[in-house]
C-alpha positions in Angstrom: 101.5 146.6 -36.2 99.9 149.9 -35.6 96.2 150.4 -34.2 94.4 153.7 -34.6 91.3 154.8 -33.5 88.4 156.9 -34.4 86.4 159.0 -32.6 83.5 156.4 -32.3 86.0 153.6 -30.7 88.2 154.5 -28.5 87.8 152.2 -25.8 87.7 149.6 -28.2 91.0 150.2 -30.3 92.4 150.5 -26.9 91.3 147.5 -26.3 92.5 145.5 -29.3 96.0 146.9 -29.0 96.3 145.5 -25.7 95.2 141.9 -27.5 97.6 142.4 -29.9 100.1 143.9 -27.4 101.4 146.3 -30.2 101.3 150.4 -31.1 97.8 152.6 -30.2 97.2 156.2 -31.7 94.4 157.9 -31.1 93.4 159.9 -34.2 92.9 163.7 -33.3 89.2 164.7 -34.4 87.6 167.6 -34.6 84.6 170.0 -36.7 85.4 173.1 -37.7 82.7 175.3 -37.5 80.9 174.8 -40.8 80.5 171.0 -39.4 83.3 169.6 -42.1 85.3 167.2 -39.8 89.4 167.0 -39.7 91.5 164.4 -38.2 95.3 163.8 -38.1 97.2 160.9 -36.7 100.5 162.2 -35.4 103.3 160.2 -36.7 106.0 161.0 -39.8 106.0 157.8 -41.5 104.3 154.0 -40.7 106.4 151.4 -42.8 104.0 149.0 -40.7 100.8 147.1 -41.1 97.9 149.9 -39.7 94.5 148.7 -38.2 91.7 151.6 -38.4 88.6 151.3 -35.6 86.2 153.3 -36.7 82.1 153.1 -37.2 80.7 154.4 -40.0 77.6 156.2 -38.3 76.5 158.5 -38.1 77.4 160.7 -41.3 80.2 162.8 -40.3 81.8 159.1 -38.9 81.9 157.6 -42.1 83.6 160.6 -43.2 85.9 160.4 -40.8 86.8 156.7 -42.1 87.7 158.3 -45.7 90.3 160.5 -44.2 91.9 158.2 -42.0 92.1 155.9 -44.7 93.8 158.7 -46.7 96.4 159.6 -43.7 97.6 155.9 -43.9 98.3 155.5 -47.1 100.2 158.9 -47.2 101.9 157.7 -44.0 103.1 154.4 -45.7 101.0 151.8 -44.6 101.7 148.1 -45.5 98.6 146.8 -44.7 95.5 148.3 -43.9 93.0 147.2 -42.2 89.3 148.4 -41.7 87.8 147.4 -38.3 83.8 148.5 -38.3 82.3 147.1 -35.3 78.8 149.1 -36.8 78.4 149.6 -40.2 76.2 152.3 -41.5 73.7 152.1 -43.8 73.9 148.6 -43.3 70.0 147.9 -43.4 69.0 149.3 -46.6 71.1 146.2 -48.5 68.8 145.9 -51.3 66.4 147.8 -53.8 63.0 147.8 -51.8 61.5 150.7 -54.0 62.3 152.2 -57.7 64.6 155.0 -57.1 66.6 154.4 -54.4 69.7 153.4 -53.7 71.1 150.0 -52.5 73.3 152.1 -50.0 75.0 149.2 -47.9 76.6 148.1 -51.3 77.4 151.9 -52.3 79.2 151.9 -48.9 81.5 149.3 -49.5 82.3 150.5 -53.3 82.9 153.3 -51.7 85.6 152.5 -48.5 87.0 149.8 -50.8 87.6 152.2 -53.6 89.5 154.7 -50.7 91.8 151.5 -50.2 91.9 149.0 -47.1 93.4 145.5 -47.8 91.0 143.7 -45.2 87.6 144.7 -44.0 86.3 143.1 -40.3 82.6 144.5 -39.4 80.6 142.1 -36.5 77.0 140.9 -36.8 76.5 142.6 -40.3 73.0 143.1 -41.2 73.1 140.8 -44.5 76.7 139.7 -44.8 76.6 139.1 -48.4 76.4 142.9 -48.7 80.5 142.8 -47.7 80.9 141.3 -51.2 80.8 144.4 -53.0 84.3 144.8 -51.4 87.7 143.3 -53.4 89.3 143.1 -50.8 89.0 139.9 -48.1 86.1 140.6 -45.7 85.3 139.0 -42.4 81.9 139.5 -40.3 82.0 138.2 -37.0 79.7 137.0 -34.5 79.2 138.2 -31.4 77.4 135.4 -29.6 80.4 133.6 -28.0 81.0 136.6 -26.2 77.3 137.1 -24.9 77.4 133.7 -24.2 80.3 133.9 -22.3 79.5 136.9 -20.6 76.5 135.5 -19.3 77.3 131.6 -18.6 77.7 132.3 -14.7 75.0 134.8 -14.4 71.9 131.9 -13.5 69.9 132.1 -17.1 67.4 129.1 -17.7 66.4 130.1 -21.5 67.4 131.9 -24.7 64.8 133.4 -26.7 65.3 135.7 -29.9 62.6 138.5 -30.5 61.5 136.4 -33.5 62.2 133.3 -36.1 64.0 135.3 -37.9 67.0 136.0 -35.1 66.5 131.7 -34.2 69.9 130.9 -34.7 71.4 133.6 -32.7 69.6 132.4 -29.6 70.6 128.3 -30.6 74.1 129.9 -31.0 74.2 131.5 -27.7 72.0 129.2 -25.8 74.2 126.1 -27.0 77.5 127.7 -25.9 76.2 128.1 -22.5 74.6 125.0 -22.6 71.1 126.4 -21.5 67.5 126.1 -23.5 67.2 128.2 -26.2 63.4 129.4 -28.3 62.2 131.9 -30.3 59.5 134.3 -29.7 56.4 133.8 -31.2 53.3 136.8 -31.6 49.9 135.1 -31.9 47.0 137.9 -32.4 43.9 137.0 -30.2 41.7 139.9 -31.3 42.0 143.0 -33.4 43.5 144.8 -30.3 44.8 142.0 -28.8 48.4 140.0 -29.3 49.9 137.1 -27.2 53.9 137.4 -27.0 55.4 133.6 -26.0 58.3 131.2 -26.5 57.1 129.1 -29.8 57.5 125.7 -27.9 59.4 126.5 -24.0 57.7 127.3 -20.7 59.5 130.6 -19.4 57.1 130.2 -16.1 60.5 130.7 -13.2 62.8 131.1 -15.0 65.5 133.4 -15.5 65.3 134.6 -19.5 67.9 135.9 -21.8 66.6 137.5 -25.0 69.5 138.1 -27.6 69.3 140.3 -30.6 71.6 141.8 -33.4 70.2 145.1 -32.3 68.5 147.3 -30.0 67.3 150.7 -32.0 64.1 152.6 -30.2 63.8 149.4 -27.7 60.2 149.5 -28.3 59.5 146.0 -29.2 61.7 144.4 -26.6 60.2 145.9 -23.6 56.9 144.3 -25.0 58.2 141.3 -25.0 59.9 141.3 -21.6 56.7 142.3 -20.2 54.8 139.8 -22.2 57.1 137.3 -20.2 56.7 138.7 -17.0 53.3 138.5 -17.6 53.8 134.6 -18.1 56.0 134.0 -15.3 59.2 134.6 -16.0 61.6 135.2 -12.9 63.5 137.8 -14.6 64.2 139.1 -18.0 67.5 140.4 -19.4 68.1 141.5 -22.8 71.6 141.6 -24.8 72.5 142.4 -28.1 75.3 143.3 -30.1 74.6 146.7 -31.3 73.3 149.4 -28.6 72.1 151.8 -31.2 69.6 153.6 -28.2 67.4 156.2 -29.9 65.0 158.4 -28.4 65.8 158.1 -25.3 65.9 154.0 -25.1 68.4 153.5 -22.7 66.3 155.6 -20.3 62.8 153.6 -20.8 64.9 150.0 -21.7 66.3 150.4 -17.7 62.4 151.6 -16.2 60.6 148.8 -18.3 60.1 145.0 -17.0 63.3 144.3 -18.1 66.3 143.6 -15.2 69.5 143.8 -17.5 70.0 145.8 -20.7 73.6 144.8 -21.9 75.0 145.6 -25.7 78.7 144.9 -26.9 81.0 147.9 -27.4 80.7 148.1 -31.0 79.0 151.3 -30.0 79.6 152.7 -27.3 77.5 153.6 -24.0 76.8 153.2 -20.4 75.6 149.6 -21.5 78.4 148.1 -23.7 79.9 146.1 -20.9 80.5 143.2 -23.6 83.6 143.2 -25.3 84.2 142.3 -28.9 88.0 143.2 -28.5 89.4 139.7 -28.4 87.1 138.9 -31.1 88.7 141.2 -33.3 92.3 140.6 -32.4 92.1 137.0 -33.2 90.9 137.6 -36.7 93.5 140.2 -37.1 96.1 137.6 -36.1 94.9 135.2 -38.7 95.1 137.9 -41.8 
């Protein structure tokens, strides 16, 4: 087995070869300079099952994807595998408006139609979306790795940003065998809103919030200082994908929060979790 990775996940094909103790390219990528993007994987000929890491954000990534998928299969690939630890596109999984377009869905039409024989993408934003491919399709979780990545590190309670995100935070709160709530808003006036656990007392304790994803950040630092404001002893946030616009990891690590953490699906000065094992073991099974 061969791994090769994109420019967006290097550290992490690294990582999974080392799991899987077998062959790591790095894919040489480049712009010229109209912006088109080129890439080449130096090797003459695979006769070997090829695993491709590569996101599909932003734009030009995705791109990227489409040509490395091309090298393979000129390079004789047996098996080819599509590793997407973030998936572009991924939130717009439906029709919300006549005239656009349900683009998670065009994605996957569009990779599968490129050729890839397995698909693996973690925490999805609707995982039914991967059912557009032909192909067999597996979206991972990411909360045994938060969970264990945090078991020793003195949390009292798991909170998710919302109902919505409950069953990550019962996930991850039952793997390390802590408390685990959602976040509820109650609106008190026309300018006023209460942020609290729907049912825990966070007064001294040490609090976990866990989310899918962490964009502009905006409405976790509310929260954290909603719970500071209510007690909490300290407030750490982690989520599977650090995607860290406008300048969020800045004002994430000067808000009340005392950890900001993210898994290395994309990576940054936060992704300290790693997904790699994760990966490798679905791999192994096929």
């Amino acid at each position: 087995m061969i791994v090769i990775g994109g420019s967006t996940s290097e550290v992490l094909a690294k990582q999974i070869a080392d799991e899987l103790g077998c062959r790591y390219i790095q894919a040489g990528t480049r712009k010229f300079p109209d912006g088109e993007v080129y890439t080449r994987v130096e090797s003459e000929d695979f006769n070997d099952d090829v695993v491709i890491v590569q996101n599909t954000f932003p734009d030009d990534k995705l791109v990227e994807m489409f040509l490395l998928q091309d090298i393979v299969k000129g390079l004789k690939a047996k098996k080819v595998t599509l590793v997407i630890p973030y998936f572009g596109y991924a939130r717009q999984d439906r029709l919300f408006n006549p005239g656009e377009p349900a683009s998670a869905i065009l994605m996957c039409k569009l990779l599968d139609s490129v050729g890839c024989d397995h698909v693996i993408t973690i925490d999805i934003h609707k995982e039914a979306v991967l059912d557009a491919f032909t192909c067999k399709h597996t979206d991972l979780k990411a909360a045994p790795v938060i969970a264990d990545y945090f078991k020793d590190k003195g949390i009292d309670l798991v909170l998710s940003p919302d109902i919505g995100a409950a069953n990550r935070a019962k996930d991850v709160g039952e793997r390390m065998g802590k408390d685990y709530d959602h976040l509820n808003k109650t609106r008190l006036s026309g300018t006023e809103v209460k942020i609290a656990p729907a049912t825990m007392d966070c007064k001294d304790k040490n609090i976990l919030i866990v989310d899918d994803m962490i964009s502009t950040g905006g409405t976790i630092m509310t929260a954290a200082q909603a719970l500071r404001d209510a007690g909490a002893k300290s407030v750490s946030v982690a989520c599977t994908h650090g995607v860290f616009v406008n300048n969020a990891i800045e004002k994430l690590t000067h808000s009340a929060l005392d950890k900001v953490l993210c898994c290395n699906t994309l990576e940054s000065s936060q992704s300290e979790i790693s997904v790699a094992k994760l990966v490798a073991d679905a791999i192994r099974k096929g």
